[in-house]
N, C-alpha and C positions, 0 to 999 in steps of 0.2 A: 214946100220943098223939104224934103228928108230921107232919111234913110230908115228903113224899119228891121228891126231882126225877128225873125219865124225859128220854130224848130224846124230842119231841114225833112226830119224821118219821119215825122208827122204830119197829120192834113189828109185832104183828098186826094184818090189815086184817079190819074189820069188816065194813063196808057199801063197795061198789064205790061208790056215787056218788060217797062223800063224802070231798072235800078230806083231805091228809094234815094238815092244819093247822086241820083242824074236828075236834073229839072225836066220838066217836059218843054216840049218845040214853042217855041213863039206862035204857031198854030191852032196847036192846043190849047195853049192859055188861052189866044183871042176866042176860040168857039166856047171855053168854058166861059169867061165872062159872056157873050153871045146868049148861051143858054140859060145865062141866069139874069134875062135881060135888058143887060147894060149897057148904055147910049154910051159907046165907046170913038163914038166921033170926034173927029178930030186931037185923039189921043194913039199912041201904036206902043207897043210893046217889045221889046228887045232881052234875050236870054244873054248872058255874059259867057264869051263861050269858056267852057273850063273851068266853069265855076255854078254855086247856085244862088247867083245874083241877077235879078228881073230889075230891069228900067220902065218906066211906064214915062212916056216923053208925051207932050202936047197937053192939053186943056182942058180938063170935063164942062161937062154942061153948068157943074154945079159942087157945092162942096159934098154933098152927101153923095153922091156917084165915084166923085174921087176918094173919099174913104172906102167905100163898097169895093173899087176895082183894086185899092191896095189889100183889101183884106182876102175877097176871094182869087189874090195873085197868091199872095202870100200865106194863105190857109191850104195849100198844094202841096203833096209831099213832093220832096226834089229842091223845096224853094226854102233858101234860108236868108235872105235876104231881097226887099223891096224898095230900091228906090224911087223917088216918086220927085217930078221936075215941075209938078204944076207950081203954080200960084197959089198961096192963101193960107189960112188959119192952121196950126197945127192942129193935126188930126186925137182925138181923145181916145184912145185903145187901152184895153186889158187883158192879161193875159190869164189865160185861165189855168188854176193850180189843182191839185187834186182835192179833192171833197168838195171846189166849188158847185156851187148852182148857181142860176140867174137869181134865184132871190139873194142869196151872199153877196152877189158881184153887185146886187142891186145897195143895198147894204151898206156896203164897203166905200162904192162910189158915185151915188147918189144920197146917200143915208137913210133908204126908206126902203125892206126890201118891197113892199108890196107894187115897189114902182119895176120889178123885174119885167114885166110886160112890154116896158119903155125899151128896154135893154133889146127883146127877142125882136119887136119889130123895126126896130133899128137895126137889124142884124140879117131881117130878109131880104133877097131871100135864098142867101147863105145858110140859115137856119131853117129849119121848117117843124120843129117840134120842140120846147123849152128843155125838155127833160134831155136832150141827144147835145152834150156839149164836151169836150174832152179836153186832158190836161195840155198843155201847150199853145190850145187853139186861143187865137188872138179876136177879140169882140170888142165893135165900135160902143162907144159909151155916147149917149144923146147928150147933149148941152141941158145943163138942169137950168 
């Protein structure tokens, strides 16, 4: 259970219309998670209206699903905050600053960079190529 902060202007764009400082629909978010195929059962999602705070309410399967869904909520432009009601361990996130790379971040908090591999597939499949990661964006870190 927590609350997570994002950068709001940052992240992936959802829907062309809308404002980088509008969240997008609780719709949207559920088919982005959907298409990045996450067992979203028995969990649902709620936008704050008036705000760009996302609730993820209900239980993942699992704790690495429940990190996955706060991160690809909260790695959305529109989204500057993600609460998160599950049960269980705090989640291990980093955020990412300029000049990093996964082997820095690997580095920094893991101590090893050439363990950066740990990092990108912990990360899909949010990620899909090590080298594509930008400042702001928040990346789950593996239990070393």
């Amino acid at each position: 259970m927590g609350l997570f902060s994002f950068l709001k202007g940052k992240g992936k764009k959802l829907e062309a219309e809308a404002a980088p400082e509008t969240p997008p629909a609780e719709a949207a978010l559920a088919k982005e998670l959907d298409d990045l195929g996450l067992d979203t059962n028995g969990t649902s999602i709620k936008v704050e209206p008036g705000s760009a705070k996302v609730t993820i309410t209900g239980q993942p399967k699992d704790q690495e699903t429940r990190e996955k869904m706060i991160l690809a909520v909260g790695n959305i432009e529109g989204v500057a905050e993600v609460e998160d009601e599950a049960e269980g361990p705090a989640p291990n996130f980093h955020t990412v600053e300029s000049g990093d790379s996964l082997w820095k971040i690997a580095e920094k908090t893991l101590g090893d960079g050439a363990r950066y591999a740990e990092i990108f597939e912990a990360n899909k499949p949010m990620l899909s190529d090590p080298d594509e990661i930008y400042p702001g964006q928040v990346l789950r870190i593996p239990a070393s």
